[in-house]
C-alpha positions in Angstrom: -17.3 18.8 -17.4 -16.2 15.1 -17.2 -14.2 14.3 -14.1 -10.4 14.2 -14.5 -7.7 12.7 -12.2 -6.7 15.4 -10.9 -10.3 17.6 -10.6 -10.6 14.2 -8.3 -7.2 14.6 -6.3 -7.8 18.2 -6.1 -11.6 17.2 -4.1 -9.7 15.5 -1.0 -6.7 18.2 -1.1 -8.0 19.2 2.2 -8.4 16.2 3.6 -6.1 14.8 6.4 -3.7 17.5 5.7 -0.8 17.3 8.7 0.4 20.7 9.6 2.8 19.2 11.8 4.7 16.7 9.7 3.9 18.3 6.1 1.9 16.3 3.7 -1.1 14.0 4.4 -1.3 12.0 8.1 -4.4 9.4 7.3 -4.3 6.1 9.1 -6.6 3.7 8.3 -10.6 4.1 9.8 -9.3 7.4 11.1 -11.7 10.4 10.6 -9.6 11.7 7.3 -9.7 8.2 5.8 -13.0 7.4 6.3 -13.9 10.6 4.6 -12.3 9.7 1.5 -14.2 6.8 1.5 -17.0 8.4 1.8 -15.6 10.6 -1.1 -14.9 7.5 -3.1 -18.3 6.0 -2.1 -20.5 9.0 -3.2 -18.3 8.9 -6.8 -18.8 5.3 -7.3 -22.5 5.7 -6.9 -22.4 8.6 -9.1 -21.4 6.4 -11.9 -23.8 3.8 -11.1 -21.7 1.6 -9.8 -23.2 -1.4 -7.2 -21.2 -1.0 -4.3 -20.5 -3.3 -1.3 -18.2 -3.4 2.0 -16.4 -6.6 2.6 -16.5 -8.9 6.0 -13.1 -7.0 5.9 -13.2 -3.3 5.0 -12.9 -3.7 1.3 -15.0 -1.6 -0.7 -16.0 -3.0 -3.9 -17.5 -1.3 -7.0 -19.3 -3.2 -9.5 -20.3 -2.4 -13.4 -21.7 -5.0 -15.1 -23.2 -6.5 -12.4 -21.3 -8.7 -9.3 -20.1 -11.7 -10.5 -16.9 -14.2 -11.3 -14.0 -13.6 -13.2 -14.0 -9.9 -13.2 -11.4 -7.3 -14.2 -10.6 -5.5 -11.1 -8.3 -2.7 -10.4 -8.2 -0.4 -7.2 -5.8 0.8 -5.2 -5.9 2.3 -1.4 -7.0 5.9 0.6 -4.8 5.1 4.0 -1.3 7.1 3.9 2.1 6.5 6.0 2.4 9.4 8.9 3.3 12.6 6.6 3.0 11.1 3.6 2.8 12.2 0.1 -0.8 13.2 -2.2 -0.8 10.2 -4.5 0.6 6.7 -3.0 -2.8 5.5 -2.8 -5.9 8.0 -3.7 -4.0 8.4 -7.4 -4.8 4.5 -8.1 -8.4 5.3 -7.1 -9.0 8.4 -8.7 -6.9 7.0 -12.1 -9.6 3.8 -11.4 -13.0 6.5 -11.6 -11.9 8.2 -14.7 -10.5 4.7 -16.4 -14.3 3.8 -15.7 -15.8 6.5 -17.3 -13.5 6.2 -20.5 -14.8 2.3 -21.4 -18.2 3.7 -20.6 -17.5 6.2 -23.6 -16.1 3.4 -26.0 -19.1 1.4 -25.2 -17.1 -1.4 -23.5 -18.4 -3.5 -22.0 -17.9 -7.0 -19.6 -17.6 -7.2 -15.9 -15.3 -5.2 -14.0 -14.8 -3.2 -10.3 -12.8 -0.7 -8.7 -11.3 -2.2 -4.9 -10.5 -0.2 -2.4 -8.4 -1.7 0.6 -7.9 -1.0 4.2 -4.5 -0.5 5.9 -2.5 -1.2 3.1 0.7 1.3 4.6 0.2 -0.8 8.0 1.1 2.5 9.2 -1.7 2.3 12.2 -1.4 -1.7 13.3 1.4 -2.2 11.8 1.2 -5.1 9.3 1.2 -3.5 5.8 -1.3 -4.6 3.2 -3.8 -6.2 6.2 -6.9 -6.1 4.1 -5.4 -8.0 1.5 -3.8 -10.5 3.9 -6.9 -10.6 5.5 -8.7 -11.2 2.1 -6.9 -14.2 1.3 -6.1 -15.9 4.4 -2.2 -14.7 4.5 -2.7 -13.3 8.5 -4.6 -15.0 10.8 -7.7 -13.1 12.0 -7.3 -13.3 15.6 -3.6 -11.7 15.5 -5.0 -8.8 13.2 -8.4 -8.3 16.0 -5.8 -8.3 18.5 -3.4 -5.6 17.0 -3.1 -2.5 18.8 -2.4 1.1 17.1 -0.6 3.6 19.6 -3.3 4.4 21.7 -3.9 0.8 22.6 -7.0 0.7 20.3 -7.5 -2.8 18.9 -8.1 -3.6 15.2 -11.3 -5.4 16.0 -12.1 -1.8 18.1 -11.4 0.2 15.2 -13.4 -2.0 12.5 -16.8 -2.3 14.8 -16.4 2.2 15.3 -15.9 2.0 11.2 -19.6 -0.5 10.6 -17.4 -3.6 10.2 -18.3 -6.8 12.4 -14.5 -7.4 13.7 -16.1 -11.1 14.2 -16.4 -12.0 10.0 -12.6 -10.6 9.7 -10.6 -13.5 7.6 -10.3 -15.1 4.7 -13.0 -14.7 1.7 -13.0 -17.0 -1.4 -15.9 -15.7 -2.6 -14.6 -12.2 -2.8 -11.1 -13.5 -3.9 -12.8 -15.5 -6.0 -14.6 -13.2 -8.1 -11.5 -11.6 -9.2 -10.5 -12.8 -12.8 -7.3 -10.4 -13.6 -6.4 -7.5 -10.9 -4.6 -4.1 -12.3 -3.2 -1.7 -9.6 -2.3 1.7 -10.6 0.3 3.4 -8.4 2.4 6.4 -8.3 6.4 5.5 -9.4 7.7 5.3 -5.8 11.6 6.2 -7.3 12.6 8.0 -10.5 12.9 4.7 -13.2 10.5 6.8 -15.6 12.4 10.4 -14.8 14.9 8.5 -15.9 13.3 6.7 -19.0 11.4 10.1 -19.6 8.3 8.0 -20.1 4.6 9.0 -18.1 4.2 5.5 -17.6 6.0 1.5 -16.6 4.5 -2.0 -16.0 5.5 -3.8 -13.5 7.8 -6.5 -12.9 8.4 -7.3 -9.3 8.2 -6.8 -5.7 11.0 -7.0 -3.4 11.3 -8.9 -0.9 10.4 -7.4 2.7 9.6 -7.5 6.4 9.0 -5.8 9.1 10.6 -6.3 12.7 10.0 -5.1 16.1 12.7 -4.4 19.0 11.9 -3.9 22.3 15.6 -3.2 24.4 14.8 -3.2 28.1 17.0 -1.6 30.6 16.5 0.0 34.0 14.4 3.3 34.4 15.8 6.0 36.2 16.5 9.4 36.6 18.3 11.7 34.7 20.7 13.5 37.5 20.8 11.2 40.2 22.4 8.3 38.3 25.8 8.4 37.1 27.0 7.0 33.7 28.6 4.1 35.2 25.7 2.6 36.7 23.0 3.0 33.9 21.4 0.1 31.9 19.8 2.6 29.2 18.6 0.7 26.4 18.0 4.0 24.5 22.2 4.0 24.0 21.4 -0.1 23.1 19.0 1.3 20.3 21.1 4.1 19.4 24.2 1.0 18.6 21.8 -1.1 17.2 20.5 1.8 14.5 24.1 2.7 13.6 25.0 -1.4 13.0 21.8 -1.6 11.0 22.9 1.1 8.5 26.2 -0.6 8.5 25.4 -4.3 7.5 22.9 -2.9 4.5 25.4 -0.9 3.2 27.8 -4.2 3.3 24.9 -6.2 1.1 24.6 -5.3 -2.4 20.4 -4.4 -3.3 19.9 -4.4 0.4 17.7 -1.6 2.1 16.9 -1.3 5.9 15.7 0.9 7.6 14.8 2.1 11.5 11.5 4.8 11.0 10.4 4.7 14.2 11.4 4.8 17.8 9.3 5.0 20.6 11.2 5.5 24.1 9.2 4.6 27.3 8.7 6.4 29.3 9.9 9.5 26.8 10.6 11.9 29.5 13.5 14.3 28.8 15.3 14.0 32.0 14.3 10.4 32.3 16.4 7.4 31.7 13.9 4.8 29.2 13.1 1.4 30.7 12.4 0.4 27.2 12.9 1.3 24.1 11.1 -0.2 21.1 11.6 0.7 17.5 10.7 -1.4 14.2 12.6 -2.2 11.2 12.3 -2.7 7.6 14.3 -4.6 5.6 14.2 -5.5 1.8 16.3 -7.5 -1.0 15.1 -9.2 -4.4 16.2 -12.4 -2.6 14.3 -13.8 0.2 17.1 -15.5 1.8 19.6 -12.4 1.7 16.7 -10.9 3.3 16.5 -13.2 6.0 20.6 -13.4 6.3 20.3 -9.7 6.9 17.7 -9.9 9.0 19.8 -13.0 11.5 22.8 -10.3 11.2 21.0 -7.4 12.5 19.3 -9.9 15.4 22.9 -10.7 15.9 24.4 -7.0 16.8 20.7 -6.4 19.0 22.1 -9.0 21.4 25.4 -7.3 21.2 24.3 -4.2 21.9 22.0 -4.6 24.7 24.5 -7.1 26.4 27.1 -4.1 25.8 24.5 -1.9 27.9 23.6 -4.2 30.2 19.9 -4.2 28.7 17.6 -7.0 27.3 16.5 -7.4 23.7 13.5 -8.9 21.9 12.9 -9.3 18.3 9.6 -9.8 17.0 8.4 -10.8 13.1 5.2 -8.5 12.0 4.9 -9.6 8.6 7.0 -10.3 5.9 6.2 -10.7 1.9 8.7 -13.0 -0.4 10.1 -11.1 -3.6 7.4 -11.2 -6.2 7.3 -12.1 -9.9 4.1 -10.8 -11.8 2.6 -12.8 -14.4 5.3 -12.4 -17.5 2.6 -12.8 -19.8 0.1 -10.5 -18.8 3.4 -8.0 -18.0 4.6 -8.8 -21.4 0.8 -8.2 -22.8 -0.3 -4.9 -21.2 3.4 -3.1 -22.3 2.8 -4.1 -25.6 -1.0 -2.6 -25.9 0.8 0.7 -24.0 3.2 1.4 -27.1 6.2 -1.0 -25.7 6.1 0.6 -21.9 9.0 0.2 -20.3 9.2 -2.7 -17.4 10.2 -2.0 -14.0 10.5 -3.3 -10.8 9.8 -1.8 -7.6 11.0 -2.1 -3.6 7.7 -1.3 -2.2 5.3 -3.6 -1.2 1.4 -3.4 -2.6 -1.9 -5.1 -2.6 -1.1 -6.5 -5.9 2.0 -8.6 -4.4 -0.4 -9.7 -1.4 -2.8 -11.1 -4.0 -0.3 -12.2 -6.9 -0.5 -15.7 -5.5 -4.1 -16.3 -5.7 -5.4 -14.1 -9.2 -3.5 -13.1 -12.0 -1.8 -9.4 -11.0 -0.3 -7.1 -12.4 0.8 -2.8 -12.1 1.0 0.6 -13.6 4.0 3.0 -12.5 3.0 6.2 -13.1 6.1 9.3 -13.0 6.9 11.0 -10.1 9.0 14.2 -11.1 10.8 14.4 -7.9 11.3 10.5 -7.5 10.2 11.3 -3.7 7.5 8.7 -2.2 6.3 8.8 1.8 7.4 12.1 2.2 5.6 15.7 1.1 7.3 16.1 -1.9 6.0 13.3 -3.8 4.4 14.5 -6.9 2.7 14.2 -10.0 2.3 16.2 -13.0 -1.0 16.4 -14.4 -0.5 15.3 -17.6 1.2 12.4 -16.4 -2.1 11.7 -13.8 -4.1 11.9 -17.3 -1.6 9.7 -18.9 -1.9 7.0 -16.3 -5.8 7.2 -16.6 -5.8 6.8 -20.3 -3.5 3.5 -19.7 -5.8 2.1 -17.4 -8.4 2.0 -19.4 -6.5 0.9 -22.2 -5.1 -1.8 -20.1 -8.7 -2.7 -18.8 -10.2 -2.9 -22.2 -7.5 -4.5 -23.3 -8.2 -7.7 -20.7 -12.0 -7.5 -20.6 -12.0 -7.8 -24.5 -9.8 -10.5 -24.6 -12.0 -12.6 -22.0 -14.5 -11.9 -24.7 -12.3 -13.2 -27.2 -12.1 -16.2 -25.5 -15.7 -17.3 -25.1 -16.9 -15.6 -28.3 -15.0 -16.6 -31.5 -16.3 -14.0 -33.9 -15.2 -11.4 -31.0 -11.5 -12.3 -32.3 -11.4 -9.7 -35.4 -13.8 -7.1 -34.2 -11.0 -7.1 -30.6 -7.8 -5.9 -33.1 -10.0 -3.1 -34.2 -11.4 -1.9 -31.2 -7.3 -2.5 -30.0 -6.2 -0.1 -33.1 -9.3 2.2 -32.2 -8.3 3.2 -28.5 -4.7 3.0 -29.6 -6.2 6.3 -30.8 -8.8 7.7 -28.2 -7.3 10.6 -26.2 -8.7 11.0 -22.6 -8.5 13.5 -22.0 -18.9 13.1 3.6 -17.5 13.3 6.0 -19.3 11.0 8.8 -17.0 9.5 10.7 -17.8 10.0 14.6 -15.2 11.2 17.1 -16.2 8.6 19.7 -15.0 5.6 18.1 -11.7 7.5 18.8 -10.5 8.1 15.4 -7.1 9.8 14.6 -7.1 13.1 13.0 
């Protein structure tokens, strides 16, 4: 039996399950994620496919041979603490199966399936870091020098996972052989529940950044201080989370948001010296993003001078709104019967590498319109549906390259277009003393 998206999905069900939070816990080079790489690995070689490992934890799987101006689609295996089955392994999985569907029609041209590292950032932090790393948008010494929760250092984490942390940085030769780049990703919102269509194309990115805030006070204890003499910079965060909710809610388009909070030392009857939590913050324009952003900077000072704490506010990385290629956009919804175009407020690989290839997505529906969280989902003929388009879309692209060096491929292209218009479609050795997470 052929493979299917979700025969695939249903392979790595077990894999970085987290019993605590619900859903899937799988930070990037842990044990769970390197074991879906492994997964994807062992798949990829199936198929035939030449594979490779980038100087910065890309995976890279070749048919027609490595080369220049390639079609390349992928997507990521790392998840966000908790997070749902498909942000991520769907695009890889839909990727497989796209593959073996132009090996049935006998297409052919150059083409690969990427897999990146870290794209949730939800281990160091920075989203999308193998993609930033890729083409030169962080620089390599800050990413070897960020630090996951355990104080374990990127570089640390890429040397336990066989990557020299010393060849981190940018690659135009990888970046370079990248002709057109297709990501397929679960709808991450309920546009298509909405539309009551299986699949979108992509318009846009928002905006978005992330920020840390570290409130410092005066440690105490608990019972022995009274009210009137505390400098607790957990009641600084507390005013600083409310205000935060307050000035988005003031700014139409505007979302921010304070996921984490980390109190130091976190003991229940201790009063925190510090108190650092991070925030998000997107809007489809860059410079209400960054007003926001000066507001929000704004009450911090006024809440930790209101608690007679401290405040710093530090940038971690931050994308500008992006605008995929209208005609490509324009192109692939017209070979997918007119799909709908949508934008989107997350961030992806795709956005990170917009500015140096020609980009573009595929939404796929998500009946509960839930993303990050366990009850993200995906029906299975959707899954299907998103594979189908994937090839369509990749056949579309590599047999209009064709088109373009070969002038008698220009007829025989709108009947192989007219032809799939009607084609249906239907390890784990990662070592526990490099540390990894569960």
């Amino acid at each position: 039996m052929p493979d299917t998206v979700t025969s695939l999905l249903a392979e790595i069900a077990g894999t970085g399950v987290d019993n605590q939070r619900g859903g899937y816990t799988r930070p990037v080079y842990s044990t769970a994620e390197l074991d879906l790489r492994s997964w994807f690995v062992a798949h990829a070689t199936k198929r035939g496919l030449d594979i490779e490992t980038d100087r910065n934890g890309i995976i890279w799987a070749w048919s027609g041979g490595v080369g220049d101006d390639a079609v390349v689609t992928g997507s990521h295996l790392d998840s966000v603490p908790g997070g749902g089955a498909y942000d991520g392994p769907l695009g890889v999985a839909s990727a497989l199966v796209a593959f073996d569907l132009l090996a049935a029609r006998s297409v052919g041209g150059r083409r690969a399936i990427a897999v990146f590292p870290e794209e949730e950032g939800s281990r160091f932090g920075v989203a999308c870091l193998g993609s930033r790393l890729l083409t030169g948008a962080i620089d390599p010494d800050r990413a070897r020098s960020l630090t996951d929760s355990s104080g374990t250092t990127f570089a640390e984490a890429s040397r336990c996972a066989g990557i020299d942390p010393a060849h981190l940085g940018p690659d135009p030769e990888s970046l370079g052989r990248i002709g057109t780049f297709i990501e397929l990703h679960v709808e991450q919102g309920r546009g298509l529940i909405d539309l009551a269509r299986p699949v979108a194309v992509a318009s846009s990115i928002l905006g978005h950044g992330r920020w840390r805030l570290s409130f410092t006070g005066e440690g105490n204890h608990a019972g022995t201080t009274l009210m009137a003499d505390r400098a607790d910079p957990m009641v600084a965060a507390a005013r600083l989370i409310t205000a935060v909710q307050t000035q988005a809610r003031a700014i139409s388009g505007a979302r921010a948001t304070v996921g984490r909070i980390v109190p130091v030392p976190g003991g229940t009857n201790v009063i925190a010296s510090r108190v650092d939590l991070w925030l998000d913050v997107r809007h489809p324009e860059d410079a209400v993003t960054k007003f926001l952003v000066h507001e929000i900077a704004e009450a911090a000072n006024a809440a930790a001078l209101g608690e007679g704490c401290s405040v710093t506010m530090t940038e971690e990385s931050f994308s500008a709104t992006v605008d995929f290629d209208s005609s490509l956009r324009d192109g692939l919804s017209a070979t997918l019967d007119d799909a709908p175009i949508l934008g989107t407020g997350a961030g992806h690989d795709a956005g990170v590498l917009k500015d140096h290839v020609s980009t573009a997505m595929l939404f796929v529906r998500n009946p509960t319109g839930v993303s990050h969280a366990p009850s993200e989902a995906v029906e299975s003929t959707d899954a299907e549906a998103g594979s189908v388009a994937l090839a369509d879309s990749l056949q579309h692209l590599l047999q209009t390259q064709s088109a373009r060096t070969d002038p008698n491929a220009r007829r025989l292209l709108t009947v192989d277009v007219d032809a799939l218009r009607l084609t249906g479609g239907e390890r784990r050795n990662a070592t526990s003393q490099c540390g990894h997470h569960p």
